[in-house]
mmCIF file of the N, C-alpha and C atoms, coordinates in Angstrom:
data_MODEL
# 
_entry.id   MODEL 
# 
loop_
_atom_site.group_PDB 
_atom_site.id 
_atom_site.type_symbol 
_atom_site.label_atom_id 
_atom_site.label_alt_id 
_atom_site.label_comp_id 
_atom_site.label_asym_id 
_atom_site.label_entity_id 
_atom_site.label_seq_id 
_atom_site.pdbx_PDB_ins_code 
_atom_site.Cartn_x 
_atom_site.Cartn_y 
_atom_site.Cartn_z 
_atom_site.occupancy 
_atom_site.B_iso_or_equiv 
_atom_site.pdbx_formal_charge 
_atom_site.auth_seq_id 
_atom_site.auth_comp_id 
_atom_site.auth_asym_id 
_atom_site.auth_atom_id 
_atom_site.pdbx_PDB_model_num 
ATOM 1   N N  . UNK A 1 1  ? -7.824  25.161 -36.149 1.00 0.00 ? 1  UNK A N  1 
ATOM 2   C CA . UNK A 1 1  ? -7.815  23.829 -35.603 1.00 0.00 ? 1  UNK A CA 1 
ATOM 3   C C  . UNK A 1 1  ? -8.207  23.902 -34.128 1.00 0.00 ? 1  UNK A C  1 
ATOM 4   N N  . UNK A 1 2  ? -9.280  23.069 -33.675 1.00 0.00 ? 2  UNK A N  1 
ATOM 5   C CA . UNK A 1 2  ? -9.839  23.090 -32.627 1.00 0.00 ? 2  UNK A CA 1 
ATOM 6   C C  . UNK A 1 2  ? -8.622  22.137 -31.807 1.00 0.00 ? 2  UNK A C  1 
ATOM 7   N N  . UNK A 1 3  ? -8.303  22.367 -30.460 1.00 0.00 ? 3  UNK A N  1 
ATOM 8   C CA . UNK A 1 3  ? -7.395  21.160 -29.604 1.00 0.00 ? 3  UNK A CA 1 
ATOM 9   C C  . UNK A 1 3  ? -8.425  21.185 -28.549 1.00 0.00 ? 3  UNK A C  1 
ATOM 10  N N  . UNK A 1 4  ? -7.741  19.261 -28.322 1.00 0.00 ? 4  UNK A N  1 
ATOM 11  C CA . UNK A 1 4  ? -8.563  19.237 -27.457 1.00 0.00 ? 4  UNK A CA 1 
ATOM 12  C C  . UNK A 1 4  ? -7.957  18.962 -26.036 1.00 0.00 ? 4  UNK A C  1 
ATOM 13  N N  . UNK A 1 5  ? -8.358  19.504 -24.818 1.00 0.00 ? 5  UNK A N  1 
ATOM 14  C CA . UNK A 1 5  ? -7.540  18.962 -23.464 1.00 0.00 ? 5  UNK A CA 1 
ATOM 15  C C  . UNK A 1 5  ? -8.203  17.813 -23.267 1.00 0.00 ? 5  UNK A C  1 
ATOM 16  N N  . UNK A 1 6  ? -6.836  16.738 -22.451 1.00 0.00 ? 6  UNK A N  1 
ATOM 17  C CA . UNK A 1 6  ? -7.087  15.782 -21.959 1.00 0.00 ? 6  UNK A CA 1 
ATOM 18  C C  . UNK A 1 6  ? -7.148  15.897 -20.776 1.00 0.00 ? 6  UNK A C  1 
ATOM 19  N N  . UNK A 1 7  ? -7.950  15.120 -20.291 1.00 0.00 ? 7  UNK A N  1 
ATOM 20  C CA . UNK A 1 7  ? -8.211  15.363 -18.486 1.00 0.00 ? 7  UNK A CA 1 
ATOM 21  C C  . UNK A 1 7  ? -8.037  13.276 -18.404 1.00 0.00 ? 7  UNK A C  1 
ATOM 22  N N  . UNK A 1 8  ? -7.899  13.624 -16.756 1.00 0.00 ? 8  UNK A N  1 
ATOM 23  C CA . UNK A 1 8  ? -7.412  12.334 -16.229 1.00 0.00 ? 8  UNK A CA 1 
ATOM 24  C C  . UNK A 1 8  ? -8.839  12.063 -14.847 1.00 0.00 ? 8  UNK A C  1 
ATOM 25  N N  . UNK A 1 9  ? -9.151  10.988 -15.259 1.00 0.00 ? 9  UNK A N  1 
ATOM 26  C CA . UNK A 1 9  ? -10.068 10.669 -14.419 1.00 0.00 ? 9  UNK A CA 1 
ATOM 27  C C  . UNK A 1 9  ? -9.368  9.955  -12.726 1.00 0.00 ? 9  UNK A C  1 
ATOM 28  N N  . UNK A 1 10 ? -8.991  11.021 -11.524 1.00 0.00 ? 10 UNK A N  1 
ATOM 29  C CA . UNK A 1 10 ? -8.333  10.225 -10.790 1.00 0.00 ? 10 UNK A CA 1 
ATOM 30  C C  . UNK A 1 10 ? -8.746  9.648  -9.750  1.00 0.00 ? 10 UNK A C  1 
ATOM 31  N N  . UNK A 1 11 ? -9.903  9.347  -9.718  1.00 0.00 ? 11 UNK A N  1 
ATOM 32  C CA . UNK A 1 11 ? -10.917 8.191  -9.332  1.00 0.00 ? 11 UNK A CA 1 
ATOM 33  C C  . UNK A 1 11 ? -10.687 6.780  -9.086  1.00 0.00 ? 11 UNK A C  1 
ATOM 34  N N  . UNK A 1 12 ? -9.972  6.741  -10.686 1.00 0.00 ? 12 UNK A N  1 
ATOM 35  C CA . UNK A 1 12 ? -9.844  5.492  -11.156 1.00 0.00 ? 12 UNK A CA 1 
ATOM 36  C C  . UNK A 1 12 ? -8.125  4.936  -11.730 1.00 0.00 ? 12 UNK A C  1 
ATOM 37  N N  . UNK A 1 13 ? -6.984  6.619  -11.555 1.00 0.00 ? 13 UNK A N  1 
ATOM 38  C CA . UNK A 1 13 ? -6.158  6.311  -11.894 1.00 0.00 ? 13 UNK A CA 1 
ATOM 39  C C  . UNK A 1 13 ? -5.212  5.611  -10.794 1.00 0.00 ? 13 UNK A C  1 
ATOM 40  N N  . UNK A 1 14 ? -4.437  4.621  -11.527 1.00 0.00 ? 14 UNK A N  1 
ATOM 41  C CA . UNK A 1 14 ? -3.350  3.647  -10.328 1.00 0.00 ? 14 UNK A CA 1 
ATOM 42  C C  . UNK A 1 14 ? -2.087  4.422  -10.300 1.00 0.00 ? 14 UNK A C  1 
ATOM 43  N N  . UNK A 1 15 ? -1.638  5.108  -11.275 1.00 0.00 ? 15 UNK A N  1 
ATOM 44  C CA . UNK A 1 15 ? -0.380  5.884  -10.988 1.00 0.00 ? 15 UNK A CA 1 
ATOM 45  C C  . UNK A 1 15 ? 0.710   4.989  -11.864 1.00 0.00 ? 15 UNK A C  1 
ATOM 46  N N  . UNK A 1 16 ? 0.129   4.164  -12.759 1.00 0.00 ? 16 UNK A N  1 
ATOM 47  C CA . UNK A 1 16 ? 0.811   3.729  -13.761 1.00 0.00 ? 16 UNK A CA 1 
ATOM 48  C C  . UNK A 1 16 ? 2.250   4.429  -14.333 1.00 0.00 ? 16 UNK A C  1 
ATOM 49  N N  . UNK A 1 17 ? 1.885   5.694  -14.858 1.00 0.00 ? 17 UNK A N  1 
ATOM 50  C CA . UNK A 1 17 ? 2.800   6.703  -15.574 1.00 0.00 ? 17 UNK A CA 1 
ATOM 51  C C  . UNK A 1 17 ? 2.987   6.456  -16.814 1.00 0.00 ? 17 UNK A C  1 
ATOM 52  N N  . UNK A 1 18 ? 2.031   5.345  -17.282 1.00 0.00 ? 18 UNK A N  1 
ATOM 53  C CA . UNK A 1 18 ? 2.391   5.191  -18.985 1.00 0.00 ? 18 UNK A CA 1 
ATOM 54  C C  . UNK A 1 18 ? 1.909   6.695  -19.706 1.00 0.00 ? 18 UNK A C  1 
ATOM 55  N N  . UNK A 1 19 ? 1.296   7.450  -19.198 1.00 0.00 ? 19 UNK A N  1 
ATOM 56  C CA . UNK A 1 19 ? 0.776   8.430  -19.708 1.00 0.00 ? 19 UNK A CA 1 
ATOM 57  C C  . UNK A 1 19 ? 1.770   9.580  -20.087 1.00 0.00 ? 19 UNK A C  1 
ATOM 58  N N  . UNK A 1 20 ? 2.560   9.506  -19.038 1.00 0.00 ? 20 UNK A N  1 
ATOM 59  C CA . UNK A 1 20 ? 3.764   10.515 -18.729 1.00 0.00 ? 20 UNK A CA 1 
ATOM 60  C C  . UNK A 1 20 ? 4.972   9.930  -19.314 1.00 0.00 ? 20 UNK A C  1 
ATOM 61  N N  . UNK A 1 21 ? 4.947   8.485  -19.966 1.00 0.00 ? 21 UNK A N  1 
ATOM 62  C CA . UNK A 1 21 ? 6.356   8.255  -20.479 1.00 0.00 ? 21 UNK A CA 1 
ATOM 63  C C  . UNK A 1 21 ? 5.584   8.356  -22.493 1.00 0.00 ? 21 UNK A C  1 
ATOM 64  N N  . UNK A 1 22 ? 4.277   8.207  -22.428 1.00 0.00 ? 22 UNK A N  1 
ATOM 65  C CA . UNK A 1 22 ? 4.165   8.177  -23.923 1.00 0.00 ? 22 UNK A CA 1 
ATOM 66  C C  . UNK A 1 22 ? 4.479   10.093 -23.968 1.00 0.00 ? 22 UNK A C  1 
ATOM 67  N N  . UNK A 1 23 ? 3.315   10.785 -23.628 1.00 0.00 ? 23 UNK A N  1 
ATOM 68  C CA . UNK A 1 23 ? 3.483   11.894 -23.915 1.00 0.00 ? 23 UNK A CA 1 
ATOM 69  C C  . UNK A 1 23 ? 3.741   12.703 -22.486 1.00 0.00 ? 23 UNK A C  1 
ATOM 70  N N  . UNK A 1 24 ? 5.217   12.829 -22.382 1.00 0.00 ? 24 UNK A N  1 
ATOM 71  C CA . UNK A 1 24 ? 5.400   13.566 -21.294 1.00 0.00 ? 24 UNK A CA 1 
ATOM 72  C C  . UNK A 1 24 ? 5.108   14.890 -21.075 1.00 0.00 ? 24 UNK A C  1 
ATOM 73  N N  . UNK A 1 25 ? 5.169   15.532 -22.455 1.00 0.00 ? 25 UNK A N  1 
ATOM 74  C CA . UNK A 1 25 ? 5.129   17.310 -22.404 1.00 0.00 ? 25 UNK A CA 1 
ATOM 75  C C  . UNK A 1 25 ? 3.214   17.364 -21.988 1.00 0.00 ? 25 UNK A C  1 
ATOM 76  N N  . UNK A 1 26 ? 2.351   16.365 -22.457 1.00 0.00 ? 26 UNK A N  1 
ATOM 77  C CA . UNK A 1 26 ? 1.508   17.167 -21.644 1.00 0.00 ? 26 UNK A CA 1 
ATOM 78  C C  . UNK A 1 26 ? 0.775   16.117 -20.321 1.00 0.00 ? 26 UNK A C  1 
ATOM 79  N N  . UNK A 1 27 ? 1.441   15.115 -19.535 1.00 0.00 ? 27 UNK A N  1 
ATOM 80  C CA . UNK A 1 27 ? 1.306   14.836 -18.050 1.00 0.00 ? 27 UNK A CA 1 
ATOM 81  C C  . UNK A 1 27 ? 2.435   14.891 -17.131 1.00 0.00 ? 27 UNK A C  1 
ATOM 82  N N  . UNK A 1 28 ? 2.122   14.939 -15.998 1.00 0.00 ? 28 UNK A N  1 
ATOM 83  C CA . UNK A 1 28 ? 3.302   14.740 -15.080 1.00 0.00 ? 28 UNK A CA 1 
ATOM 84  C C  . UNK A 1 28 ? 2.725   14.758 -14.124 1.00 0.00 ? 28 UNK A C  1 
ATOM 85  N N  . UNK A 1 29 ? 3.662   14.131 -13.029 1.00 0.00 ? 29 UNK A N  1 
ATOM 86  C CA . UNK A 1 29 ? 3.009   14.063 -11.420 1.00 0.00 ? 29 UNK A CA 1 
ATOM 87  C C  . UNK A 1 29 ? 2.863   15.417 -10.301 1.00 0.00 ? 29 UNK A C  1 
ATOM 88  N N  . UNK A 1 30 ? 1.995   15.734 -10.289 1.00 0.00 ? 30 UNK A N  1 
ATOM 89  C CA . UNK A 1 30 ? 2.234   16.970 -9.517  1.00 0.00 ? 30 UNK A CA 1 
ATOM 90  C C  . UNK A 1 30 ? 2.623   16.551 -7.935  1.00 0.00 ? 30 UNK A C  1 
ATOM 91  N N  . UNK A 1 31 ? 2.275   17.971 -7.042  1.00 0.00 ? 31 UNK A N  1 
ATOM 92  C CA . UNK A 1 31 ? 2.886   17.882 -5.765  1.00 0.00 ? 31 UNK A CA 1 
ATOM 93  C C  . UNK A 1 31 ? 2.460   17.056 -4.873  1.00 0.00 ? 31 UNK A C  1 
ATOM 94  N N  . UNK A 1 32 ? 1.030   16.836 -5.343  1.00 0.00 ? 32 UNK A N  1 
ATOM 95  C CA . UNK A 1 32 ? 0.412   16.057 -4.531  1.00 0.00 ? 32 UNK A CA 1 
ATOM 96  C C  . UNK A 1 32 ? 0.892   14.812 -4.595  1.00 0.00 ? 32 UNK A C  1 
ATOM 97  N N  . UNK A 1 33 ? 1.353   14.144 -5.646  1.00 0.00 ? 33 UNK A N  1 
ATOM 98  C CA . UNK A 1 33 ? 1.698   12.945 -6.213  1.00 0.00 ? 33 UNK A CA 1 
ATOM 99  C C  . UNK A 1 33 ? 0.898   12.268 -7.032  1.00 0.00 ? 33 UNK A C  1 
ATOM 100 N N  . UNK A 1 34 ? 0.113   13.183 -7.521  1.00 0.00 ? 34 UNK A N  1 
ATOM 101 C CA . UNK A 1 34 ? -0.737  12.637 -9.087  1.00 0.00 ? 34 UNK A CA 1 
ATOM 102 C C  . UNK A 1 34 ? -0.823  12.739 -9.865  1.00 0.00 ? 34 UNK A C  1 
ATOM 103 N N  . UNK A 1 35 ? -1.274  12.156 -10.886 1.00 0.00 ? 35 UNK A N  1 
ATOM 104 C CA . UNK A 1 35 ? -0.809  12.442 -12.481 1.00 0.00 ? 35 UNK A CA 1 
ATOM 105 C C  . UNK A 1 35 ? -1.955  13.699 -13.044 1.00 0.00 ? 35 UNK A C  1 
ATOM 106 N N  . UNK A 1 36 ? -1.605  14.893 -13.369 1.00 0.00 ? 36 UNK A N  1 
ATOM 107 C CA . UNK A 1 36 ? -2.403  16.125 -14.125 1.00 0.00 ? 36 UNK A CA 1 
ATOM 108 C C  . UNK A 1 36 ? -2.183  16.005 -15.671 1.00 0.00 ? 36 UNK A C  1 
ATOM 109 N N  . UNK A 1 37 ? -2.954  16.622 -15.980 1.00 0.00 ? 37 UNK A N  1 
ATOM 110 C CA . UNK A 1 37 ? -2.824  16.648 -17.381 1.00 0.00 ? 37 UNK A CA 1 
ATOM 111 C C  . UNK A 1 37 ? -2.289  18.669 -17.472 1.00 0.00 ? 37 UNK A C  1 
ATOM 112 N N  . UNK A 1 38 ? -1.269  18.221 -18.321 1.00 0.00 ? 38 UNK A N  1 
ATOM 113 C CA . UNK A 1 38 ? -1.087  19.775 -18.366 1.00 0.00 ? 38 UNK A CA 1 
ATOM 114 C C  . UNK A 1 38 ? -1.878  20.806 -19.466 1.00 0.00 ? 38 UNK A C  1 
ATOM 115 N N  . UNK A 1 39 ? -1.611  22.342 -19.290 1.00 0.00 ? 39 UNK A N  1 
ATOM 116 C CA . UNK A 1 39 ? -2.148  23.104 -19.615 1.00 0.00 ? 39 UNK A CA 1 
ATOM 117 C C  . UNK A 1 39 ? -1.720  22.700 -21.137 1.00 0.00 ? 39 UNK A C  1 
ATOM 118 N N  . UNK A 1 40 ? -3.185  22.718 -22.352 1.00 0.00 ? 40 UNK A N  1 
ATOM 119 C CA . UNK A 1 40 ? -2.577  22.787 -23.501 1.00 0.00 ? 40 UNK A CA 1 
ATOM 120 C C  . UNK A 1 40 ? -1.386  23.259 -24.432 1.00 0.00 ? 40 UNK A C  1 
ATOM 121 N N  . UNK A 1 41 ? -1.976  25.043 -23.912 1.00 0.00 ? 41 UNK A N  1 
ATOM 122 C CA . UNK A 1 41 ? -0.962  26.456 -23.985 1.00 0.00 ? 41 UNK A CA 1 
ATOM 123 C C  . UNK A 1 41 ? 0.097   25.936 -23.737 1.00 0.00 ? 41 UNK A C  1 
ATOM 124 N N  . UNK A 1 42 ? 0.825   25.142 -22.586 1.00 0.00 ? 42 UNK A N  1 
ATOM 125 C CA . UNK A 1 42 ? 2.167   25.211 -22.608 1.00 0.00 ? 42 UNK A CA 1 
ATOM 126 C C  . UNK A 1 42 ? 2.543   24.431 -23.469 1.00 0.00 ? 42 UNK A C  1 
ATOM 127 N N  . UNK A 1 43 ? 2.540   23.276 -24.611 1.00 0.00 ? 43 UNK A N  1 
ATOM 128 C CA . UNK A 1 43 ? 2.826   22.686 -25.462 1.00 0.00 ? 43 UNK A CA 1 
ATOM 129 C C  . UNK A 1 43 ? 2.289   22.883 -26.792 1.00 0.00 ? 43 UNK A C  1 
ATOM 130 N N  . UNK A 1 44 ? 1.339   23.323 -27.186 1.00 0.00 ? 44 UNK A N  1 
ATOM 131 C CA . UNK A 1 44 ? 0.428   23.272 -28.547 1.00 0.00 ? 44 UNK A CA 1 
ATOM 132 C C  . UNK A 1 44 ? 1.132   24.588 -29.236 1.00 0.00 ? 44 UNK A C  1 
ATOM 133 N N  . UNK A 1 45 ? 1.392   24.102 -30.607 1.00 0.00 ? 45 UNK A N  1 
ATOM 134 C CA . UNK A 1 45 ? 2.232   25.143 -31.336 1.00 0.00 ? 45 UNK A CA 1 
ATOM 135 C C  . UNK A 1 45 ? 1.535   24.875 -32.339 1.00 0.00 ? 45 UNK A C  1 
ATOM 136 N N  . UNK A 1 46 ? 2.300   25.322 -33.598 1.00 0.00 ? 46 UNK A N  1 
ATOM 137 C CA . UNK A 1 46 ? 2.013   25.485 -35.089 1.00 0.00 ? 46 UNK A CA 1 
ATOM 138 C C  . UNK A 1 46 ? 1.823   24.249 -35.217 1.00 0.00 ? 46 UNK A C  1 
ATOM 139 N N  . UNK A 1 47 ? 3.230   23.164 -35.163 1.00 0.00 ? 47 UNK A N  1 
ATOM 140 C CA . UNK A 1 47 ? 3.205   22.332 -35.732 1.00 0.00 ? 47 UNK A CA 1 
ATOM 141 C C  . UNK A 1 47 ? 2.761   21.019 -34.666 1.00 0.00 ? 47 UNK A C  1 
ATOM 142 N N  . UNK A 1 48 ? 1.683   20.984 -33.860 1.00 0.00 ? 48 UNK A N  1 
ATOM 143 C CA . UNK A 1 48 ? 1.096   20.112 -32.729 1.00 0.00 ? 48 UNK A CA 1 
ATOM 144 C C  . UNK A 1 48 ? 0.450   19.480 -33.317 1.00 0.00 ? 48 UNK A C  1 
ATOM 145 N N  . UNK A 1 49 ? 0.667   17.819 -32.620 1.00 0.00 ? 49 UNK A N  1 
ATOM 146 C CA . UNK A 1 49 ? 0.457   16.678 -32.984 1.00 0.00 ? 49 UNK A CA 1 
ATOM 147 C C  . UNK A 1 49 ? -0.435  15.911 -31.840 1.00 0.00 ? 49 UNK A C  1 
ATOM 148 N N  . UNK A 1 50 ? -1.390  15.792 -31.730 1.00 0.00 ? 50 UNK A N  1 
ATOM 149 C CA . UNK A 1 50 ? -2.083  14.875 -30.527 1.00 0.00 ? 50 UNK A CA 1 
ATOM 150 C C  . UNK A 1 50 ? -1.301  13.570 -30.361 1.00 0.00 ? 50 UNK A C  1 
ATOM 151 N N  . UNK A 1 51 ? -0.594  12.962 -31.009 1.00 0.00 ? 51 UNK A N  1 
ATOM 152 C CA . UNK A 1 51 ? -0.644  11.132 -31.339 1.00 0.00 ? 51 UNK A CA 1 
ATOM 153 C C  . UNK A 1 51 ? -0.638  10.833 -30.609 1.00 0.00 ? 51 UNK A C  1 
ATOM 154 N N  . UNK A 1 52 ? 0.437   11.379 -29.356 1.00 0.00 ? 52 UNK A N  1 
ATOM 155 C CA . UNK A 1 52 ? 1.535   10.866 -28.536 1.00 0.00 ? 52 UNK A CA 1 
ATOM 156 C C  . UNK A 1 52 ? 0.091   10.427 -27.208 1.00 0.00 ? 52 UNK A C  1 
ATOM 157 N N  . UNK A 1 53 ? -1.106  11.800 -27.609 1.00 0.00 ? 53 UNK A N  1 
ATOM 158 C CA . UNK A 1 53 ? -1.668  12.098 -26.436 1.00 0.00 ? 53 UNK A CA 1 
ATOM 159 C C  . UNK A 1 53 ? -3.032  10.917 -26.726 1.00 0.00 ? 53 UNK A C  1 
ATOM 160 N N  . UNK A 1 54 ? -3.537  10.321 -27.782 1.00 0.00 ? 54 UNK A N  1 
ATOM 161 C CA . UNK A 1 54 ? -4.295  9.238  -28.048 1.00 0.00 ? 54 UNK A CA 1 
ATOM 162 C C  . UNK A 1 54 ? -3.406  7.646  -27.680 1.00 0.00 ? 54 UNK A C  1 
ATOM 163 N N  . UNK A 1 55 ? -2.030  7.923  -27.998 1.00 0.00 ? 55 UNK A N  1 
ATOM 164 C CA . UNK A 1 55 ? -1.548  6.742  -27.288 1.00 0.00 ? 55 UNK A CA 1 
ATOM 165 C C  . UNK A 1 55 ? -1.519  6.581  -26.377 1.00 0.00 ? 55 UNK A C  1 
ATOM 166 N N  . UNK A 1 56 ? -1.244  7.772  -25.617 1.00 0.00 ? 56 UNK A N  1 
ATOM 167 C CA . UNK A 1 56 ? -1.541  7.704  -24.128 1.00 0.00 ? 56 UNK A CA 1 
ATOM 168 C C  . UNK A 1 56 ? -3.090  7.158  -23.429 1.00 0.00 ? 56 UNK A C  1 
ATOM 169 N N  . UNK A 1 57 ? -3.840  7.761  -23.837 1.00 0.00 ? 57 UNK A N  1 
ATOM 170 C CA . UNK A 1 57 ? -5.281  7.297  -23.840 1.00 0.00 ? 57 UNK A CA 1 
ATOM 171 C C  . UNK A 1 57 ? -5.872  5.714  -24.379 1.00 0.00 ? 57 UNK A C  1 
ATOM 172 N N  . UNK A 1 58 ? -5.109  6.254  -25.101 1.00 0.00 ? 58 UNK A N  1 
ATOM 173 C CA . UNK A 1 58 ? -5.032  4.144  -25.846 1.00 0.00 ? 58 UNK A CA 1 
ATOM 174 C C  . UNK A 1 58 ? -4.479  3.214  -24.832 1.00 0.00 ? 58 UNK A C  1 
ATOM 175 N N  . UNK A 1 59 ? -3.609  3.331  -24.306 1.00 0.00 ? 59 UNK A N  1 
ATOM 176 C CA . UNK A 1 59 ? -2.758  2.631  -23.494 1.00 0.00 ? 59 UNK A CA 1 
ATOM 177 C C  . UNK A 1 59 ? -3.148  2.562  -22.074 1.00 0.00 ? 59 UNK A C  1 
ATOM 178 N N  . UNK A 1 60 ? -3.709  3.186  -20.995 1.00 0.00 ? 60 UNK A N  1 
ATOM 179 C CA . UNK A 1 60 ? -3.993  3.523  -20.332 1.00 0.00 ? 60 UNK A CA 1 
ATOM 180 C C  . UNK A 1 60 ? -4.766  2.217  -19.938 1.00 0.00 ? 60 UNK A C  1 
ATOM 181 N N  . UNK A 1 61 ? -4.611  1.392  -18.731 1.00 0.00 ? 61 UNK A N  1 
ATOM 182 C CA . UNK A 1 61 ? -4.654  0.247  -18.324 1.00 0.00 ? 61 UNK A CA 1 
ATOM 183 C C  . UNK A 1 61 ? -6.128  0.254  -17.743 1.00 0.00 ? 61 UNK A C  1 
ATOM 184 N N  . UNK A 1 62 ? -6.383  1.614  -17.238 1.00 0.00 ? 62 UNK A N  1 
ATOM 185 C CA . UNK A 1 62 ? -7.802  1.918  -16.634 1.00 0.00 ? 62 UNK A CA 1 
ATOM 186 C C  . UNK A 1 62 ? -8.600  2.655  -17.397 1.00 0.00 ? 62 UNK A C  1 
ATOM 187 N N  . UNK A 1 63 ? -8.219  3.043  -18.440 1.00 0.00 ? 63 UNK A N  1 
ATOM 188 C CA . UNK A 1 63 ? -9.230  4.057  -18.979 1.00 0.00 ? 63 UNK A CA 1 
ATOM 189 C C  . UNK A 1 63 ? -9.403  5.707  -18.735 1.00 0.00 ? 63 UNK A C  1 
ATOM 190 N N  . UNK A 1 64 ? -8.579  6.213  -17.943 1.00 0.00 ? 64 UNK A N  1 
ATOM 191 C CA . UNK A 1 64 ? -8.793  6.891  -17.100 1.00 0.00 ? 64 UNK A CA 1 
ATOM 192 C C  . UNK A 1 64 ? -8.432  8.486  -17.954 1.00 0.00 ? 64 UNK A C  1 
ATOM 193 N N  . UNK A 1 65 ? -8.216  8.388  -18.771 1.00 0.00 ? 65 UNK A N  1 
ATOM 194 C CA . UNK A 1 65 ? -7.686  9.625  -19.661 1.00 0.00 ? 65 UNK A CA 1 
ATOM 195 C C  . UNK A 1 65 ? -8.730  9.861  -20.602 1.00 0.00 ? 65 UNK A C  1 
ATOM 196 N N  . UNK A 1 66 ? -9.093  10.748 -20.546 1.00 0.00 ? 66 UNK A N  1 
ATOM 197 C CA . UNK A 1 66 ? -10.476 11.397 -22.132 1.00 0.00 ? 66 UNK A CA 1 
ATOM 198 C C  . UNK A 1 66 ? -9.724  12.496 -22.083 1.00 0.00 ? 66 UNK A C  1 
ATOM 199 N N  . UNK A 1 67 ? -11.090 13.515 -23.532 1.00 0.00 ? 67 UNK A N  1 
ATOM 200 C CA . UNK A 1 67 ? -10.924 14.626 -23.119 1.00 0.00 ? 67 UNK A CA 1 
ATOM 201 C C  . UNK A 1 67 ? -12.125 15.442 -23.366 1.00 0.00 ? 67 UNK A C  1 
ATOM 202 N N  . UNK A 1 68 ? -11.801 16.653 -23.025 1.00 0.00 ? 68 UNK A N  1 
ATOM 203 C CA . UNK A 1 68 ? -12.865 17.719 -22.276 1.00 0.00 ? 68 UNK A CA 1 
ATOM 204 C C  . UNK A 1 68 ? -13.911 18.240 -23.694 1.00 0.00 ? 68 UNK A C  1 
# 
């Protein structure tokens, strides 16, 4: 099974955080104070599920989430 990373376009992101409350395990705000998309590796297992990470993308007020 191919995964795919999501990247965050922050150009265009407002800092919403819907991204980080749908699927928290893979965004969060880093130090700078912006939203990253995290490393796949640290979440993707056997039993990995994107949903959380298309709702996030779905939801996303700007658009600002694809992936790579």
């Amino acid at each position: 099974m191919s995964i795919k990373t999501p990247a965050i376009d922050l150009g265009c992101c407002i800092l919403c955080e819907i991204c980080i409350e749908l699927a928290p395990h893979a965004f969060q705000i880093n130090d700078a104070g912006f939203v990253e998309a995290l490393p796949v590796e640290s979440y993707a297992s056997d039993n990995y599920s994107d949903e959380d990470i298309h709702e996030a993308i779905k939801n996303c007020p700007r658009n600002c989430i694809t992936y790579e």
